[in-house]
C-alpha positions in Angstrom: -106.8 -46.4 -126.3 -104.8 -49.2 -125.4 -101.8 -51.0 -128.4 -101.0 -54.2 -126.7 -102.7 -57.7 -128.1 -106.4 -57.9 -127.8 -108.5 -61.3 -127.2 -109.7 -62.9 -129.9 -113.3 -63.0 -131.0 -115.2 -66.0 -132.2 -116.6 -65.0 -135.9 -120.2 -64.4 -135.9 -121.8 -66.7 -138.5 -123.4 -65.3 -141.3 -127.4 -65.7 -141.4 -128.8 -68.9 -142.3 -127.7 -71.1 -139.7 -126.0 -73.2 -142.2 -122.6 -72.3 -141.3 -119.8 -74.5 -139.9 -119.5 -74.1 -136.1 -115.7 -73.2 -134.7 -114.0 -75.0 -132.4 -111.2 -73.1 -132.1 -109.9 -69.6 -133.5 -109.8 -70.5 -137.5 -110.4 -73.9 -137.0 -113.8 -75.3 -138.6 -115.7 -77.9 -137.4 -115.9 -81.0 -139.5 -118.9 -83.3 -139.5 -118.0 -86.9 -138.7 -119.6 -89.9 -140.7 -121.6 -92.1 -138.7 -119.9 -94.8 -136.7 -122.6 -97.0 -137.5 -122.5 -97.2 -141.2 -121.7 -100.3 -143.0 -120.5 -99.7 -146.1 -119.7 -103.3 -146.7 -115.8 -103.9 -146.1 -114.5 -106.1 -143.8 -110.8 -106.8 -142.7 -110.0 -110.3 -144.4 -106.1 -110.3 -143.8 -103.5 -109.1 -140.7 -100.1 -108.6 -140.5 -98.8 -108.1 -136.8 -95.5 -107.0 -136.5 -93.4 -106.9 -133.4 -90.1 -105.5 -133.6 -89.2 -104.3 -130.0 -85.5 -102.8 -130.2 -81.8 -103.8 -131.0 -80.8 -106.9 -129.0 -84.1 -108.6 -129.3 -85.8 -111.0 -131.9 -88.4 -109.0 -134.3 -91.7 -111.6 -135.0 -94.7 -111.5 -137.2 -97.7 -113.1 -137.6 -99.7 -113.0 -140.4 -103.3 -114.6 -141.0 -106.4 -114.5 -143.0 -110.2 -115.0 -143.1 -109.4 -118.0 -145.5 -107.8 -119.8 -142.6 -103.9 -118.9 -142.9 -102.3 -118.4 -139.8 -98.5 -118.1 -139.5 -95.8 -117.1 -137.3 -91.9 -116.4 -137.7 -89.3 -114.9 -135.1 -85.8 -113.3 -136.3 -85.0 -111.1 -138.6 -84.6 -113.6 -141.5 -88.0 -115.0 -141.2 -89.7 -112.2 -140.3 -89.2 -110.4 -143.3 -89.6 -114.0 -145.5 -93.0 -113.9 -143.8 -93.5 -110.3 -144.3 -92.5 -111.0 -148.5 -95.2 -114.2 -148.4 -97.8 -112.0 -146.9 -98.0 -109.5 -149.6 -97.9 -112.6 -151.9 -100.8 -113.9 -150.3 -102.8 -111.0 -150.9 -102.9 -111.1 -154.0 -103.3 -114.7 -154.8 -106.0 -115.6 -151.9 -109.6 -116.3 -152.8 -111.2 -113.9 -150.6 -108.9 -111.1 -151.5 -108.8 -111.5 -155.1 -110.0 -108.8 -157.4 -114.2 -108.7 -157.5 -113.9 -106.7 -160.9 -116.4 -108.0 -163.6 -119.0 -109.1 -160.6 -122.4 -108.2 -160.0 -121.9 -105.8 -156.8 
C-alpha cells in the first residue's frame, strides 16, 4: 500500500456518448462556433492607437466605412481625435441606430 500522490485518472463518461470530452484534468471541452458563420455584422469604424512609451509622440488614426479617415500625432491631438471618434459613432449614417427597421 503506498501514501504518496497517485496519477490522475481521466473521468470515464457516463453512457450515452453525449458527454463533454476533457482536455485536461477538470477542464471541459467547449464546442467552438463555426468560423464560417455570418451572422451579418461587419466592422464599419477603427480606432488605431499608437502610444509607444514616455519620450515619444502617441498617434491615432481613426476612419470609417462612410469614408472618414483621420490622423493626429501628440498627446493633445490624439486624445481630441480620440473624443471626435466616439462622436462620430454616434452621429454617422452607417452606425446610427437601425431600431424601428425591418431587419
Amino acid at each position: 500500500m503506498t501514501t504518496g500522490p497517485h496519477p490522475a485518472e481521466p473521468a470515464l463518461a457516463p453512457a450515452g456518448g453525449g458527454a463533454p470530452k476533457v482536455v485536461a484534468e477538470g477542464v471541459p471541452s467547449s464546442v467552438r462556433p463555426d468560423p464560417r458563420a455570418d451572422d451579418g455584422r461587419r466592422p464599419i469604424a477603427w480606432l488605431h492607437l499608437v502610444a509607444p512609451g514616455r519620450g515619444t509622440t502617441p498617434t491615432v488614426r481613426s476612419w470609417c466605412a462612410c469614408g472618414r479617415d483621420l490622423f493626429a500625432a501628440g498627446q493633445t491631438r490624439a486624445l481630441a481625435l480620440i473624443a471626435d471618434h466616439v462622436q462620430h459613432r454616434v452621429l454617422c449614417p452607417l452606425l446610427a441606430s437601425q431600431e424601428g427597421k425591418a431587419a
